[in-house]
C-alpha positions in Angstrom: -60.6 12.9 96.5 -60.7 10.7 93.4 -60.3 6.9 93.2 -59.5 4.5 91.0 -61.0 0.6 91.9 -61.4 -2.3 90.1 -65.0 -3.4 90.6 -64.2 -7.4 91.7 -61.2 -8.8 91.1 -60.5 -10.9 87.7 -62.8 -8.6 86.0 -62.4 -6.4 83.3 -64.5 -3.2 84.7 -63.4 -0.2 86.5 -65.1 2.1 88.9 -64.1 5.5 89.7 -64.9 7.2 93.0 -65.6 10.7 94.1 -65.5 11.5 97.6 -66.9 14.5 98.5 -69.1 16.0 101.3 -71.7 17.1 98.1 -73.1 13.4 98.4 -73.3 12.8 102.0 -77.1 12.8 103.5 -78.3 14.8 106.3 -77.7 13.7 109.6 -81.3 13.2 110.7 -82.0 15.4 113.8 -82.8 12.9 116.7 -79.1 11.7 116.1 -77.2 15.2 115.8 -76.6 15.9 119.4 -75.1 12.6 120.1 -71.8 13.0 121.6 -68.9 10.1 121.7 -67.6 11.9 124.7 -67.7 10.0 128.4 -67.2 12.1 131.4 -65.8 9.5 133.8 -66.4 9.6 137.7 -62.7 10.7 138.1 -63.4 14.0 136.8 -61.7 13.3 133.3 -63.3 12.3 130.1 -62.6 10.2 127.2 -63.2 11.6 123.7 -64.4 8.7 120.9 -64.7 11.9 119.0 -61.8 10.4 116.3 -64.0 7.2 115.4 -66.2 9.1 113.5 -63.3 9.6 110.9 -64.4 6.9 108.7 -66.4 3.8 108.2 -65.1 0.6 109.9 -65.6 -2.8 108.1 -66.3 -6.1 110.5 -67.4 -9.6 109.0 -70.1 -10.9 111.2 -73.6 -13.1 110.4 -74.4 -13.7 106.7 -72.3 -10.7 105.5 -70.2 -7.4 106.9 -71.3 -4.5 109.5 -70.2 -1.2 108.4 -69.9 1.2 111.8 -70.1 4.9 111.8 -71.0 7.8 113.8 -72.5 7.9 111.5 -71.5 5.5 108.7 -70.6 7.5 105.7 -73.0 6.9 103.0 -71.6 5.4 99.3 -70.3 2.4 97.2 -70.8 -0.7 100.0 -72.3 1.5 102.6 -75.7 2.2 101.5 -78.0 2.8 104.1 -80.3 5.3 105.6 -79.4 8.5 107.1 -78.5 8.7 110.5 -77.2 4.6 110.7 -74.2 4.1 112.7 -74.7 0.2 112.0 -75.1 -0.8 108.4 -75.4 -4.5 107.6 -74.8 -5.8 103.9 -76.0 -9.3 103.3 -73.7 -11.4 100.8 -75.5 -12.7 98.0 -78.2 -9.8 98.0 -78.2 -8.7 94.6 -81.1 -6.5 95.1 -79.8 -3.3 96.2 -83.0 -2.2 98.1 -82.6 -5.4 100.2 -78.7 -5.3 100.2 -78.1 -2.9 103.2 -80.4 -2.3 106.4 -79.6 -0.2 109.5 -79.4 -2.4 112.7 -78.7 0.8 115.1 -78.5 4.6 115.0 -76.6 6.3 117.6 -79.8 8.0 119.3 -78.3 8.2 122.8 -74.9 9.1 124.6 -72.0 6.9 125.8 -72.4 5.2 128.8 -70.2 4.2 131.5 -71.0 0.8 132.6 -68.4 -1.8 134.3 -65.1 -0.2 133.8 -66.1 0.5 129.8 -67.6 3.4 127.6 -70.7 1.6 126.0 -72.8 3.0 123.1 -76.4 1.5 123.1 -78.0 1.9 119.3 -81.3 1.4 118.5 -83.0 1.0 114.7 -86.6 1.0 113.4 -85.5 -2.8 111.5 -87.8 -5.7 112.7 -86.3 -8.8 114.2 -88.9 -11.1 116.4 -91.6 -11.1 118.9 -92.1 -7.3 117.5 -88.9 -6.5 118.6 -86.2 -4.3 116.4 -82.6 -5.2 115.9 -80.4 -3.4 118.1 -76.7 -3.1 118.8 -74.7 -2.7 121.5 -70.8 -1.8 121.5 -68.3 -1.8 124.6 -65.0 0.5 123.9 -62.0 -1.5 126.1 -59.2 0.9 126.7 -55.8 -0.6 124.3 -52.9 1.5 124.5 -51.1 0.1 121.1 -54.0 0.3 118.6 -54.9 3.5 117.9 -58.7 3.8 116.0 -58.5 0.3 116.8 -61.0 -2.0 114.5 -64.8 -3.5 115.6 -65.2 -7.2 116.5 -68.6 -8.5 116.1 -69.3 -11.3 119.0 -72.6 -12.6 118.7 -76.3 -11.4 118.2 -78.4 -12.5 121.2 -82.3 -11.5 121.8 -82.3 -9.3 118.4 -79.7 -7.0 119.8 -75.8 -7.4 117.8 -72.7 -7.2 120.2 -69.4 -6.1 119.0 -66.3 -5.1 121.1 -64.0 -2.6 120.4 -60.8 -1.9 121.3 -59.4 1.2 121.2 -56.6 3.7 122.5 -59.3 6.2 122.6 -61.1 4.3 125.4 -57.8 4.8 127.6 -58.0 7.4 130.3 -55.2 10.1 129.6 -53.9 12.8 131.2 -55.8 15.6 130.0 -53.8 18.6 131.3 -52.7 20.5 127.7 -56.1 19.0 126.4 -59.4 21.5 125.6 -62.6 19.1 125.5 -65.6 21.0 123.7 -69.5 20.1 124.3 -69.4 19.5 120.2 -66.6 16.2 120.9 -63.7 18.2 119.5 -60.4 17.7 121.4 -57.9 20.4 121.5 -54.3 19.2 122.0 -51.5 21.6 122.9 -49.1 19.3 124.3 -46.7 19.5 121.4 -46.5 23.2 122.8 -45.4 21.6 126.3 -42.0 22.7 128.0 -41.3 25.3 124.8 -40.4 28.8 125.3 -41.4 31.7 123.2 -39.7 35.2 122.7 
């Protein structure tokens, strides 16, 4: 796919932009078996699996996080392989300080308190020889869809951001195929039809 941008607005420039899987970087191999699917204790599971789609923009603390599983690397989204949160600092006009990965999705969902919650740790240092760290709860929203990101605060180096999401709503699963791999097989159009 081909686009057309203007680089800021009020300016006379123009960028043009290719997507294509030619310039995406290898997903680094402590990250690829990952899964953004929750069994739950009810027997049922909720698939995330759509979120990794596309990047998701949220303004937060001097600047924007870009989330991914993981993010998808290009114009504005310019970090290391494997990050699933990318920060980029406003006013950074050096682009090898511009970006910097505050979590890689290293470790499964989690169920804790009701909520799917991803943990995600990064190798970026914050204080006390700690590294920055992020934490996202998924909160079941029947009416949103993908849903966006909301960042909430950064507390003891580690980022908190809530999303909600009608992927984080238990459904009825029964014309539904969950693979290990995340993908979701849906054969409920099929439901109540008759073939000859």
């Amino acid at each position: 796919k081909i686009g057309v941008f203007p680089h800021h607005d009020g300016q006379c420039e123009t960028n043009i932009f290719m997507r294509t899987s030619k310039a995406c970087m290898p997903i680094p191999e402590n990250i690829k078996g990952a899964s953004l699917v929750l069994p739950l204790p009810s027997g049922k599971s909720l698939n995330l699996s759509p979120l990794k789609s596309s990047n998701h923009k949220v303004k937060g603390y001097n600047g924007e996080f870009i989330i991914g599983f993981p993010v998808k690397y290009g114009y504005e989204a310019m970090c290391e392989a494997g990050s699933s949160i990318c920060h980029s600092e406003t006013g950074q006009t050096d682009i090898s300080k511009k970006f910097s990965n505050l979590g890689s999705m290293t470790s499964n969902l989690k169920y804790d308190n009701g909520h799917a919650v991803l943990q995600l740790t990064s190798n970026t240092d914050c204080v006390d020889n700690k590294k920055i760290s992020a934490h996202i709860t998924f909160q079941c929203d029947q009416f949103v869809g993908d849903g966006e990101p909301k960042y909430v605060r950064i507390n003891d180096c580690v980022n908190y951001f809530v999303w909600k999401t009608t992927h984080a709503c238990e459904k009825e699963l029964d014309c539904q195929l969950s693979m290990p791999n995340g993908d979701i097989y849906d054969f409920s159009s099929l439901k109540g039809i008759q073939y000859k």
